[in-house]
PyMOL commands that place a pseudoatom at each C-alpha (Angstrom):
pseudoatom trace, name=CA, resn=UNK, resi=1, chain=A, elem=C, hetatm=0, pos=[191.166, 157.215, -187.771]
pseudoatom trace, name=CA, resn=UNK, resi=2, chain=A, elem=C, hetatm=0, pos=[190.800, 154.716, -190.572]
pseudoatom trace, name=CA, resn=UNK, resi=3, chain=A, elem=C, hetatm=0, pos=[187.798, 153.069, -191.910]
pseudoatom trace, name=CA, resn=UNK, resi=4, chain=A, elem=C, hetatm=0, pos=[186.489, 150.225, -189.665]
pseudoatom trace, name=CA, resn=UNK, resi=5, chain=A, elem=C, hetatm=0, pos=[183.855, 147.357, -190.341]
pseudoatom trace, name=CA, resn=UNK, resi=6, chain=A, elem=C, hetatm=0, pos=[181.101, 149.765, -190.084]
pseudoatom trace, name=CA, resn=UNK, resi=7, chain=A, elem=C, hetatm=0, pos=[182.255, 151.332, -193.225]
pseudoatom trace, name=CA, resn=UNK, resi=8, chain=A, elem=C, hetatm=0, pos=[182.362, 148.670, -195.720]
pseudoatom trace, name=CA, resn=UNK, resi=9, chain=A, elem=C, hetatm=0, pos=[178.414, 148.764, -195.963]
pseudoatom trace, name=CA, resn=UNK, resi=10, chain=A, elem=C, hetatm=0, pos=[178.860, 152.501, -196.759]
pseudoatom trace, name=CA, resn=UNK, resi=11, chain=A, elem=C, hetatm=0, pos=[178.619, 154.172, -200.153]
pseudoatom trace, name=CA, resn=UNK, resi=12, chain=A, elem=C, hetatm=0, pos=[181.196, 156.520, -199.264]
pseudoatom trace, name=CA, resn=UNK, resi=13, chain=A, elem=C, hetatm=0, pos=[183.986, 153.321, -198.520]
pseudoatom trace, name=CA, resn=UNK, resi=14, chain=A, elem=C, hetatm=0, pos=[186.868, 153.872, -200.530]
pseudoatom trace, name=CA, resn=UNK, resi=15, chain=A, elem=C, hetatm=0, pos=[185.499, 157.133, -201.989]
pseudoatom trace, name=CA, resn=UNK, resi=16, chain=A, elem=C, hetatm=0, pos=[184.020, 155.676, -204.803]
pseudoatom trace, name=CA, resn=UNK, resi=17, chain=A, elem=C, hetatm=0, pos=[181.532, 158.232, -204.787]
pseudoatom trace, name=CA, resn=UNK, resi=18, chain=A, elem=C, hetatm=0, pos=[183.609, 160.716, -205.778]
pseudoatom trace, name=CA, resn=UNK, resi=19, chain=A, elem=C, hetatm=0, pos=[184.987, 161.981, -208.885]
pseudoatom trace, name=CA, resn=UNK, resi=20, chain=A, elem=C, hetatm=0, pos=[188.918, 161.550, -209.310]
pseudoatom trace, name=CA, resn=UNK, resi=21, chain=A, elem=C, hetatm=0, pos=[189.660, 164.793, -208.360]
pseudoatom trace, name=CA, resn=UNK, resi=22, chain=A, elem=C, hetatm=0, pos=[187.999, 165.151, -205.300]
pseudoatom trace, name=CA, resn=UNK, resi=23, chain=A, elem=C, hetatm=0, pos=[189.480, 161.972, -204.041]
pseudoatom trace, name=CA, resn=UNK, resi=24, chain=A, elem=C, hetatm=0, pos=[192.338, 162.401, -201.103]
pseudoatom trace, name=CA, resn=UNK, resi=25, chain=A, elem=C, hetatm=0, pos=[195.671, 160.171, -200.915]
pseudoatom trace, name=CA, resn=UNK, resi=26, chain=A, elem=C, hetatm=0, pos=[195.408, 160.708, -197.758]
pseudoatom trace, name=CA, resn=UNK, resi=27, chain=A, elem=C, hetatm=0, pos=[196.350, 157.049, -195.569]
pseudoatom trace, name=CA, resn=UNK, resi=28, chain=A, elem=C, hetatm=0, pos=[192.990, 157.179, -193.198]
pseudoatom trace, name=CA, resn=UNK, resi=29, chain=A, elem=C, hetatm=0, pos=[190.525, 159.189, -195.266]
pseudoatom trace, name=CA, resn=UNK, resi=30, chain=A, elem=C, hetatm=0, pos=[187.568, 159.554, -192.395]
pseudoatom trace, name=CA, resn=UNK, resi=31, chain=A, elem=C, hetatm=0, pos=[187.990, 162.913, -190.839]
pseudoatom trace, name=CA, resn=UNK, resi=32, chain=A, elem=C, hetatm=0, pos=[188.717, 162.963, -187.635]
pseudoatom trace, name=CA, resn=UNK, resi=33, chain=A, elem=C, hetatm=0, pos=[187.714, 163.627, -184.467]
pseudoatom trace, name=CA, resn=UNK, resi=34, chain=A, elem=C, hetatm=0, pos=[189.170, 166.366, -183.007]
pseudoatom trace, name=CA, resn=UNK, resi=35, chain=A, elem=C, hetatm=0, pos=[189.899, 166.070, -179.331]
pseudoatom trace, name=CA, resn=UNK, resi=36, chain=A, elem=C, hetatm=0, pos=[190.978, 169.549, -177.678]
pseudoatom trace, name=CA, resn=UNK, resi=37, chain=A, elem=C, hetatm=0, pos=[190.240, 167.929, -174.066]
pseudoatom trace, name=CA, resn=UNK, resi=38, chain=A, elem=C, hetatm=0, pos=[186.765, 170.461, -174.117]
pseudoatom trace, name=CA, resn=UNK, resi=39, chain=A, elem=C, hetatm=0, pos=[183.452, 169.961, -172.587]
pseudoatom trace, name=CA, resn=UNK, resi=40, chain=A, elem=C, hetatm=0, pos=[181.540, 171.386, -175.418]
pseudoatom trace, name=CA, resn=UNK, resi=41, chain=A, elem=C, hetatm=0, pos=[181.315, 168.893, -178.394]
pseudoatom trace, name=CA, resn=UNK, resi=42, chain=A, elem=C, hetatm=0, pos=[180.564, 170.328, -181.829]
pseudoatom trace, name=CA, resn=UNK, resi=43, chain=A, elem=C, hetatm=0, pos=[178.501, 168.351, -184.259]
pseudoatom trace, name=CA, resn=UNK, resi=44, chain=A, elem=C, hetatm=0, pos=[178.550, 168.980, -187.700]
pseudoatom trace, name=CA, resn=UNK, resi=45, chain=A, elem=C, hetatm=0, pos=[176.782, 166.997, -190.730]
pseudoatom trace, name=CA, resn=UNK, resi=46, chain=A, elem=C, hetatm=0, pos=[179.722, 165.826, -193.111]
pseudoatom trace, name=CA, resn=UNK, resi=47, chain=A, elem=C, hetatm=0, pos=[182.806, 166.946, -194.316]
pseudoatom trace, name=CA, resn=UNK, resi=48, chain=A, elem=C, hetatm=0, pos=[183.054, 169.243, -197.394]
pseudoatom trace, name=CA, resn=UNK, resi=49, chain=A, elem=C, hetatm=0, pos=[185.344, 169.466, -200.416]
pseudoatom trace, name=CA, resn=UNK, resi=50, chain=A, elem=C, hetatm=0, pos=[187.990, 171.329, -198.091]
pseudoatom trace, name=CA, resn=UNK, resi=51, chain=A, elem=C, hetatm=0, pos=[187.702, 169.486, -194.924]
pseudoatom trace, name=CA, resn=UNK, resi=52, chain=A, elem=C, hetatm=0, pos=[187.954, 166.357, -196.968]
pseudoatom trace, name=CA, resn=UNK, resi=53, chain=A, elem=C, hetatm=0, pos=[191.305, 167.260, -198.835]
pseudoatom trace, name=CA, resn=UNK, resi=54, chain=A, elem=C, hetatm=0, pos=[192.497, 168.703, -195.167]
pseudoatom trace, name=CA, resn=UNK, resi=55, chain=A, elem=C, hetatm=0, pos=[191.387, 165.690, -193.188]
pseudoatom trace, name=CA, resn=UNK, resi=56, chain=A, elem=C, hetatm=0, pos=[190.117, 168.170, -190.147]
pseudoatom trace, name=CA, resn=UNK, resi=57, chain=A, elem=C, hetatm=0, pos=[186.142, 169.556, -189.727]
pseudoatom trace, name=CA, resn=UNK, resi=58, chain=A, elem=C, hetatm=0, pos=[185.004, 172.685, -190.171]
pseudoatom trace, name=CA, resn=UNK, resi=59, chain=A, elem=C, hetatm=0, pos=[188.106, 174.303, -192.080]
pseudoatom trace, name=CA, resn=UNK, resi=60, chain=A, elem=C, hetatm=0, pos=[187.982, 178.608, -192.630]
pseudoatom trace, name=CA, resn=UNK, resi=61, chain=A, elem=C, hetatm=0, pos=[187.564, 178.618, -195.977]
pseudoatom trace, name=CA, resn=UNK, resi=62, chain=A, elem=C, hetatm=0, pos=[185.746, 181.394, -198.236]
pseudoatom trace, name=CA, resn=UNK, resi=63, chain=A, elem=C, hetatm=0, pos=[185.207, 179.792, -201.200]
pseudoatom trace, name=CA, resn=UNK, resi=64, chain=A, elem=C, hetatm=0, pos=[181.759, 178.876, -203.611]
pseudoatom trace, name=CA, resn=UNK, resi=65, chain=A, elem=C, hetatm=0, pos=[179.864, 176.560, -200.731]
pseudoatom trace, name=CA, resn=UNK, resi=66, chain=A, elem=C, hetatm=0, pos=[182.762, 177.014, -198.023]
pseudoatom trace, name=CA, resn=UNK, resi=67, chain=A, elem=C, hetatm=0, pos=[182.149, 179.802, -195.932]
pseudoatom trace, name=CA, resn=UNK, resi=68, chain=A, elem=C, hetatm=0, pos=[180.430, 178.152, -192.765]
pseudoatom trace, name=CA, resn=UNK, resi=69, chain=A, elem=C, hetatm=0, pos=[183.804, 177.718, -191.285]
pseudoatom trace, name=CA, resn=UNK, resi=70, chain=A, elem=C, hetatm=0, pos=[184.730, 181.285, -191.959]
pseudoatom trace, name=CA, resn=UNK, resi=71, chain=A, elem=C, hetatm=0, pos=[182.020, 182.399, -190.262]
pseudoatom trace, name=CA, resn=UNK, resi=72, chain=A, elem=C, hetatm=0, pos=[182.353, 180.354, -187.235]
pseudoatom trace, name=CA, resn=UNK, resi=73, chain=A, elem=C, hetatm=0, pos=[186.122, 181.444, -186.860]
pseudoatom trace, name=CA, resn=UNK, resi=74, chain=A, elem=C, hetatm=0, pos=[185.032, 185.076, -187.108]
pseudoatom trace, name=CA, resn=UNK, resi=75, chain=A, elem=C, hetatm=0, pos=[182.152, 184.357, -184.630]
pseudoatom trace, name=CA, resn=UNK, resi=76, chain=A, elem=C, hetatm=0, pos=[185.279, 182.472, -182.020]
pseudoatom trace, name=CA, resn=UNK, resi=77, chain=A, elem=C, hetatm=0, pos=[187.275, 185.497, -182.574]
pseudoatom trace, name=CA, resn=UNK, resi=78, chain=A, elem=C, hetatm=0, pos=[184.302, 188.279, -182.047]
pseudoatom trace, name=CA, resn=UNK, resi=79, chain=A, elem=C, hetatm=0, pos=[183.869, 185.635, -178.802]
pseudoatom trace, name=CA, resn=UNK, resi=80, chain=A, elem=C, hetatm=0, pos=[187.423, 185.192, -177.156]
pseudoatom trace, name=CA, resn=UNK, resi=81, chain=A, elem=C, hetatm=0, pos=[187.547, 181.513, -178.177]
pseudoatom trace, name=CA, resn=UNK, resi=82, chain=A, elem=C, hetatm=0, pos=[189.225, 179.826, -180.859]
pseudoatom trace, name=CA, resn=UNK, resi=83, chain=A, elem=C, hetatm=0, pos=[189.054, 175.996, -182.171]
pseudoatom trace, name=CA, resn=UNK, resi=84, chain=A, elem=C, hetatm=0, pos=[191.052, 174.688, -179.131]
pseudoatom trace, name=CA, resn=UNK, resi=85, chain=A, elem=C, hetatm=0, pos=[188.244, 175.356, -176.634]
pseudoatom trace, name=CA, resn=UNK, resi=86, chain=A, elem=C, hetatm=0, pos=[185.486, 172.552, -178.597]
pseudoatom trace, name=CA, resn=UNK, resi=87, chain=A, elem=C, hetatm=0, pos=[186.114, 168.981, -179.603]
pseudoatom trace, name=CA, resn=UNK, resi=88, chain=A, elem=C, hetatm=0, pos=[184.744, 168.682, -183.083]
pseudoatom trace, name=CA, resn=UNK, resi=89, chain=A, elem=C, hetatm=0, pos=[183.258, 166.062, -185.160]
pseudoatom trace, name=CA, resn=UNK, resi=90, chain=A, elem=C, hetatm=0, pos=[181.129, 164.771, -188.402]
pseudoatom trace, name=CA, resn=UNK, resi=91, chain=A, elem=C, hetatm=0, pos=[178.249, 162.909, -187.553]
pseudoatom trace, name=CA, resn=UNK, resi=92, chain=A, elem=C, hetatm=0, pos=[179.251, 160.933, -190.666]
pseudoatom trace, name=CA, resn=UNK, resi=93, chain=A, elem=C, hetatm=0, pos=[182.998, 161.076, -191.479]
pseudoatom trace, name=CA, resn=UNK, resi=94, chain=A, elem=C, hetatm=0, pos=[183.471, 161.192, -194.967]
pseudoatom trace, name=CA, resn=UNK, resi=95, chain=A, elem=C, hetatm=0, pos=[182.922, 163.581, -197.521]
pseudoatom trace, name=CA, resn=UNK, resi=96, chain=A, elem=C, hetatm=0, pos=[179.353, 162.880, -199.631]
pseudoatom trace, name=CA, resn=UNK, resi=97, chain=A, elem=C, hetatm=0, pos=[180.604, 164.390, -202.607]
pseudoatom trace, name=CA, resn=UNK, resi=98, chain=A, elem=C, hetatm=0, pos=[178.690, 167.450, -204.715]
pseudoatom trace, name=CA, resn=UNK, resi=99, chain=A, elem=C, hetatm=0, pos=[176.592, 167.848, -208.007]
pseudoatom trace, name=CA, resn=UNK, resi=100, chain=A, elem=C, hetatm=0, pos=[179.583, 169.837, -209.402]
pseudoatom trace, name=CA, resn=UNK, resi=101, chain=A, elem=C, hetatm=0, pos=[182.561, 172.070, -209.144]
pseudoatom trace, name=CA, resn=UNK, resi=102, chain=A, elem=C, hetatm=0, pos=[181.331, 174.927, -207.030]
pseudoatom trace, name=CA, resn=UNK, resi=103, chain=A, elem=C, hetatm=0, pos=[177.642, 173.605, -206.118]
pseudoatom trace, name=CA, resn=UNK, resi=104, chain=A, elem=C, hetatm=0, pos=[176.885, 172.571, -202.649]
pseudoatom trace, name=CA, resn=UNK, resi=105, chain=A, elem=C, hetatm=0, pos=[177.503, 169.477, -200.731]
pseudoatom trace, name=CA, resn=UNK, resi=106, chain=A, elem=C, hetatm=0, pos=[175.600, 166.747, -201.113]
pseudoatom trace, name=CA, resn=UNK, resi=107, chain=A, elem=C, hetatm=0, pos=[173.614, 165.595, -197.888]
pseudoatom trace, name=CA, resn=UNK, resi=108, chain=A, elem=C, hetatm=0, pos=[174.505, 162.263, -196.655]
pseudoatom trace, name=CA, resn=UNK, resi=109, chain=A, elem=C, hetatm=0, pos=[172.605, 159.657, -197.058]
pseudoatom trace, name=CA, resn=UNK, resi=110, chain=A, elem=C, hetatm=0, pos=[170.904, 157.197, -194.762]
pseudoatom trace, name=CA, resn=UNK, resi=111, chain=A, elem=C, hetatm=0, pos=[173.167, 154.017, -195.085]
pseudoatom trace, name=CA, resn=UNK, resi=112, chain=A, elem=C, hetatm=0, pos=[176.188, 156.784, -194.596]
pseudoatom trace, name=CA, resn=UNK, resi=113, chain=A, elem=C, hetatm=0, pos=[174.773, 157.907, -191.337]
pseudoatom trace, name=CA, resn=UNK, resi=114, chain=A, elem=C, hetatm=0, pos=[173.906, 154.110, -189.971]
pseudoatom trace, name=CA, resn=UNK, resi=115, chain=A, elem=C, hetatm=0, pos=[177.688, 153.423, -191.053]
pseudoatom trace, name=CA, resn=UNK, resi=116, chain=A, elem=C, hetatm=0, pos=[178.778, 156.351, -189.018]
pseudoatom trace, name=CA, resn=UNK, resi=117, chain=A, elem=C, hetatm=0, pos=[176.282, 156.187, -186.402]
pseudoatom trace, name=CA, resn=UNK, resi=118, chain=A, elem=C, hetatm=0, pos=[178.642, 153.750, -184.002]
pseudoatom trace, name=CA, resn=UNK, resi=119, chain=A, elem=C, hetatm=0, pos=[181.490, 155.990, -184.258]
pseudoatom trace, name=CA, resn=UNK, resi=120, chain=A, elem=C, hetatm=0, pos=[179.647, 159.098, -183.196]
pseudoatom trace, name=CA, resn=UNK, resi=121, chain=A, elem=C, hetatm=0, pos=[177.935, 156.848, -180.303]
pseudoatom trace, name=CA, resn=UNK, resi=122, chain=A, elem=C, hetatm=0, pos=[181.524, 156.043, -178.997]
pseudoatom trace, name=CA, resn=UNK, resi=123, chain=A, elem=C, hetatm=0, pos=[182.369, 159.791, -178.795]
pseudoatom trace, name=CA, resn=UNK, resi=124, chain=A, elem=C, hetatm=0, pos=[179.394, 160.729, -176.874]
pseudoatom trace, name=CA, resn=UNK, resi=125, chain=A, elem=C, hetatm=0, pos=[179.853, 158.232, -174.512]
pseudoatom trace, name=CA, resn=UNK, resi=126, chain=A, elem=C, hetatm=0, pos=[183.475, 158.637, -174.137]
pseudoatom trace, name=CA, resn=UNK, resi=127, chain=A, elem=C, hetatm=0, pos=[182.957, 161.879, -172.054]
pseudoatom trace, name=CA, resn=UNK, resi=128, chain=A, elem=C, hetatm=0, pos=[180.522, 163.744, -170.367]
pseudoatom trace, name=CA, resn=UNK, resi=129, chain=A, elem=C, hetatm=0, pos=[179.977, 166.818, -172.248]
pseudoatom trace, name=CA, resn=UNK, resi=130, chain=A, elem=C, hetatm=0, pos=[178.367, 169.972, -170.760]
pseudoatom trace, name=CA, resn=UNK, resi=131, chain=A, elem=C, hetatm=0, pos=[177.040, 170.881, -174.021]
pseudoatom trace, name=CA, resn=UNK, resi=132, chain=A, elem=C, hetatm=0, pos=[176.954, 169.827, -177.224]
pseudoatom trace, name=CA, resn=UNK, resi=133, chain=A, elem=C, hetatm=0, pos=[176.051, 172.289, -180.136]
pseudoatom trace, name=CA, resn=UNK, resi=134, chain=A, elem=C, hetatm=0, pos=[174.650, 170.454, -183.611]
pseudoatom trace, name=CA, resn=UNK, resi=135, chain=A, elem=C, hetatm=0, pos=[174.889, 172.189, -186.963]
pseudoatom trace, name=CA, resn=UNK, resi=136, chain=A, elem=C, hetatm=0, pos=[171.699, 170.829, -189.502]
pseudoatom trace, name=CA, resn=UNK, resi=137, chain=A, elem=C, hetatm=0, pos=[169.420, 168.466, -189.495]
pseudoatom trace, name=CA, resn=UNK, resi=138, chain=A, elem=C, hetatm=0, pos=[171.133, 165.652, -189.689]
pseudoatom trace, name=CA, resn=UNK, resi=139, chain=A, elem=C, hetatm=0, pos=[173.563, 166.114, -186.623]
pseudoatom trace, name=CA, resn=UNK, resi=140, chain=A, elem=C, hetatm=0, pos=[171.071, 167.289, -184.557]
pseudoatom trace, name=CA, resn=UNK, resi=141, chain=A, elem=C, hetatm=0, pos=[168.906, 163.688, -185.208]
pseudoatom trace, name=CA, resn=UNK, resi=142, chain=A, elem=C, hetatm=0, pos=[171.932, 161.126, -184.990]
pseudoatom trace, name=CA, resn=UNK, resi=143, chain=A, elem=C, hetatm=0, pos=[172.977, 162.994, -181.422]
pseudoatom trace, name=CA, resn=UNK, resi=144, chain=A, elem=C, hetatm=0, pos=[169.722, 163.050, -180.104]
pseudoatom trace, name=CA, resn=UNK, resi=145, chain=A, elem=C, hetatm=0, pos=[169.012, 158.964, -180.970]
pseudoatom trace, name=CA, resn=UNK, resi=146, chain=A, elem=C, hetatm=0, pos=[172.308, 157.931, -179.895]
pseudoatom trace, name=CA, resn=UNK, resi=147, chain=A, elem=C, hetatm=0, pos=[172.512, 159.789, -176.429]
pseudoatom trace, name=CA, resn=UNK, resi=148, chain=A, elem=C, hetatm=0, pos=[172.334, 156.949, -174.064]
pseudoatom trace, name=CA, resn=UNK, resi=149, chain=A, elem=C, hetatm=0, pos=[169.050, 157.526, -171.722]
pseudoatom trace, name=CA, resn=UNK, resi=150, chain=A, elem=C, hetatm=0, pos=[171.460, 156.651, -168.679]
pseudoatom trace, name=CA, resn=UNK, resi=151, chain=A, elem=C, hetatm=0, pos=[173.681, 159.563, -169.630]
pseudoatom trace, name=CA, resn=UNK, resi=152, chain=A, elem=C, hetatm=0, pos=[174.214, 162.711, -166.652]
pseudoatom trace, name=CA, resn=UNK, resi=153, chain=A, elem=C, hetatm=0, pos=[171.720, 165.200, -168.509]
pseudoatom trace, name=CA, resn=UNK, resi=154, chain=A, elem=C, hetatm=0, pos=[173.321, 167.105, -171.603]
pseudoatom trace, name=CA, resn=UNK, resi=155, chain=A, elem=C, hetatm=0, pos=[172.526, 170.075, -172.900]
pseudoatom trace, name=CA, resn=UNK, resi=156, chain=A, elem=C, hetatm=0, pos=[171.679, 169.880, -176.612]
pseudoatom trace, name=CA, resn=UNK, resi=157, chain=A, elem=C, hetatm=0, pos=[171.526, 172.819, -178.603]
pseudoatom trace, name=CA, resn=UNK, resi=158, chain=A, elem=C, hetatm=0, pos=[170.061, 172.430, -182.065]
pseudoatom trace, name=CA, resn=UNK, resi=159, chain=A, elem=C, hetatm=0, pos=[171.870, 175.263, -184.527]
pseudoatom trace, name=CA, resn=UNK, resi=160, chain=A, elem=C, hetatm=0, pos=[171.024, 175.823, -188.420]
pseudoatom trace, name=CA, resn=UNK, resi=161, chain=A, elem=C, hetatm=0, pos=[174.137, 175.180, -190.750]
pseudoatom trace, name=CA, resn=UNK, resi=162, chain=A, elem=C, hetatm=0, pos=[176.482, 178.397, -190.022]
pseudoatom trace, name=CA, resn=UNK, resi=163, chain=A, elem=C, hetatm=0, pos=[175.299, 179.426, -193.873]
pseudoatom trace, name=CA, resn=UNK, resi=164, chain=A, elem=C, hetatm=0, pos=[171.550, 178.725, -193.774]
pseudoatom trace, name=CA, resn=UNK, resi=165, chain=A, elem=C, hetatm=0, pos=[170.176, 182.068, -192.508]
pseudoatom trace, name=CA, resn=UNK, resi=166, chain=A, elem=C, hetatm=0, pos=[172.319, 182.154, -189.157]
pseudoatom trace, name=CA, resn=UNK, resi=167, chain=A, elem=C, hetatm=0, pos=[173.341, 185.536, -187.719]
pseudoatom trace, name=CA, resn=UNK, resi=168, chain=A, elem=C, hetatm=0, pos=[176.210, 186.615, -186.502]
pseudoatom trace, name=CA, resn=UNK, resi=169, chain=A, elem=C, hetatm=0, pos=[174.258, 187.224, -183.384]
pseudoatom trace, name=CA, resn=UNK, resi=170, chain=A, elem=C, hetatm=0, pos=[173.071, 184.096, -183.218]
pseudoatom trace, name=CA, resn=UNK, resi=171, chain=A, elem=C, hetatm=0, pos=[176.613, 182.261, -183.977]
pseudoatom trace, name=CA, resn=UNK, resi=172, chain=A, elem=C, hetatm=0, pos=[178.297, 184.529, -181.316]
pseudoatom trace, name=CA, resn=UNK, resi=173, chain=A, elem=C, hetatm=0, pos=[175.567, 182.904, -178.123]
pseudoatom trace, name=CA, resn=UNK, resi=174, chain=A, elem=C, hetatm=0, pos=[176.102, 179.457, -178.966]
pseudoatom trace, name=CA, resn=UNK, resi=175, chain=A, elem=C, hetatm=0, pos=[179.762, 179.386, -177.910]
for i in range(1, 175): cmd.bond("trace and resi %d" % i, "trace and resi %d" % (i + 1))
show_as sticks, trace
zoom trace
């Protein structure tokens, strides 16, 4: 995935946003969608530090701000599933950048998620998905106003960020 029209109104084009170091080389700097051929689509906010260098969502790191995709692995392994049974996005595809080394992501902001908001659309209209599971705020409102009214009925589940307050208990029934 590369950037697209859409993202030249975006802060976040050409990662100017972001200090030096936390810039990536890498050719096509939105992270991409990962398609595993599932029927459960997992939504997440934005990328992080990590996922950003990585180029891939949700990455098992355990590091200051990092841990949310620990904890989901550990919840897919308690589970029987692993990251080949979900397709897995950002509802806005690049990283937002943070107040600092070690301090917590920044959330994006609103002419990020318009910019992204045609990509995610094309995803959830490319399949049918059975269910698709949101992590935070923002997620959980971009899915919900881009699901086409004509759509087959999908289940939506709403889930706090994987390290705001979430169980283990509560990780392990979403899957």
């Amino acid at each position: 995935m590369t950037y697209d029209s859409n993202c030249e109104k975006c802060p976040y084009y050409n990662q100017e946003n972001l200090s030096v170091n936390q810039r990536t080389n890498r050719n096509s700097p939105p992270v991409e969608f990962e398609n595993n051929n599932s029927d459960t689509l997992l939504v997440f906010q934005a990328p992080g530090n990590v996922e950003w260098r990585v180029g891939r969502a949700i990455q098992p790191t355990v590091e200051i701000g990092g841990t949310a995709g620990r904890r989901i692995e550990l919840s897919w392994e308690r589970v029987g599933k692993s990251r080949a049974d979900f397709d897995i996005v950002n509802s806005v595809q690049c990283f937002p950048g943070n107040e600092g080394e070690g301090t917590r992501d920044l959330a994006p902001n609103g002419v990020a998620i318009n910019s992204c908001a045609y990509r995610l659309k094309v995803i959830l209209n490319t399949k049918e998905y059975r269910k698709i599971i949101t992590f935070g705020g923002v997620a959980n409102q971009m899915v919900n106003s881009l699901l086409e009214i004509d759509n087959e009925p999908q289940v939506v589940i709403q889930a706090k960020h994987p390290n705001g307050g979430t169980s283990k208990a509560e990780l392990d029934t979403l899957w």
